[in-house]
C-alpha positions as CSV (number, residue, x, y, z in Angstrom):
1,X,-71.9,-93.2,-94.2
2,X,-75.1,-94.1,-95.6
3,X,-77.9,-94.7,-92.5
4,X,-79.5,-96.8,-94.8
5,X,-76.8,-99.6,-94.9
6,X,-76.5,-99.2,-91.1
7,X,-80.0,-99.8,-89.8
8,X,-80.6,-102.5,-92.3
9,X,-77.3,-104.2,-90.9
10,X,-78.6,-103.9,-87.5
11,X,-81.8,-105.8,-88.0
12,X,-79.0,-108.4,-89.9
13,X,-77.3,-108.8,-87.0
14,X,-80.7,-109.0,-84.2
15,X,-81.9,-111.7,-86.0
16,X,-79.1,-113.7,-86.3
17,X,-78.5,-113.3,-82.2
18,X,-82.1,-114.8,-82.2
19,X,-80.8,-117.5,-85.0
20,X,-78.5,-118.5,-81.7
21,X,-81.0,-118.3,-79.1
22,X,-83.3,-120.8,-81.1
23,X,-80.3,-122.5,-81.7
24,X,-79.9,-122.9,-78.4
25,X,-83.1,-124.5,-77.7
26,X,-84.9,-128.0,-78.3
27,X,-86.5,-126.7,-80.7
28,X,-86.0,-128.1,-84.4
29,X,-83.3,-126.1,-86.3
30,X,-85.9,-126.2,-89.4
31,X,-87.6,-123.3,-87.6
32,X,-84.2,-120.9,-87.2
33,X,-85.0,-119.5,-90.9
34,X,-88.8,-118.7,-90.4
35,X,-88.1,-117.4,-86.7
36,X,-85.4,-115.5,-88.3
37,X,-88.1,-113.8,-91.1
38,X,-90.5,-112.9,-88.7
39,X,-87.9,-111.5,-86.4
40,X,-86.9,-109.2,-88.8
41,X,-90.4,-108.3,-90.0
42,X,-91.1,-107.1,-86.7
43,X,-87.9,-105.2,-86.4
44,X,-88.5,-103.4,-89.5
45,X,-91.9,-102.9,-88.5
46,X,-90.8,-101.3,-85.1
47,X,-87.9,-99.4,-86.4
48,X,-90.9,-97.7,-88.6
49,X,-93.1,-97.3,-86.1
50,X,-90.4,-95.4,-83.8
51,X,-88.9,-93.3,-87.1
52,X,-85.3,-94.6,-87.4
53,X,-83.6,-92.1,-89.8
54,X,-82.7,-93.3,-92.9
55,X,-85.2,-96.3,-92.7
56,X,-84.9,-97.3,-96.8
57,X,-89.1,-98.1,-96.6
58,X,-91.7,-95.5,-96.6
59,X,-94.5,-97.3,-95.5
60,X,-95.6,-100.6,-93.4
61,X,-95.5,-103.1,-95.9
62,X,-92.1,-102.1,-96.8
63,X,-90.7,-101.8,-93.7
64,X,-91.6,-105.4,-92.9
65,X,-90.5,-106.8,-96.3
66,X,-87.3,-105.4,-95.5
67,X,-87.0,-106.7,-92.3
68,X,-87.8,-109.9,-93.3
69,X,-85.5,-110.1,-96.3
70,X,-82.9,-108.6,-93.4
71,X,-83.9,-111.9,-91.3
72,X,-83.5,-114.1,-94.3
73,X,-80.1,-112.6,-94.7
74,X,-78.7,-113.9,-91.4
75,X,-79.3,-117.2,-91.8
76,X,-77.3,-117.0,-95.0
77,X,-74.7,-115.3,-93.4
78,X,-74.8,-118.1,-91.2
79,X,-74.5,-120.4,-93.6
80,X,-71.9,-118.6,-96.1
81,X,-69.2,-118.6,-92.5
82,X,-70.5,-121.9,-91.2
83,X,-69.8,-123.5,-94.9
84,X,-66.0,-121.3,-95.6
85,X,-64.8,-121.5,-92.3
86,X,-66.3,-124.8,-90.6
87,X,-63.6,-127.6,-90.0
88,X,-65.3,-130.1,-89.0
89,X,-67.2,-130.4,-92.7
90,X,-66.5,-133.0,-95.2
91,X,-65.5,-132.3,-98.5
């Protein structure tokens, strides 16, 4: 199994529980995507920092980019299941 796939997943996932905290929040649902991008920055930043195996960036800038596009991801996932699987949509 590549690590790579695995740890880039993970930060997926983390920022799309914080997604649902936010979510959960008064605060404006505009702000889910940026909260989302930073989230992941920082994850990819720390999982750097503390030498996850397999992290696909070598350096700071990378890790963070990656983390960020990983918290970018999540809201699209969001978006791809809320839009298939969401009955209460109009068509």
């Amino acid at each position: 199994m590549n690590l790579e796939t695995v740890t880039v997943t993970g930060i997926v996932v983390l920022c799309f529980v914080v997604g649902e905290i936010v979510k959960a929040t008064p605060l404006d649902d505009k702000w889910i995507p940026v909260i989302c991008g930073i989230s992941g920055a920082l994850l990819g930043l720390i999982s750097y920092i503390i030498g996850i195996p397999d992290m696909p960036a070598q350096d700071v800038i990378n890790a963070m980019a990656v983390g960020a596009a990983s918290g970018f991801a999540s809201t699209g996932v969001h978006q791809v299941y809320k839009q298939l699987f969401d009955k209460n949509s109009v068509n």
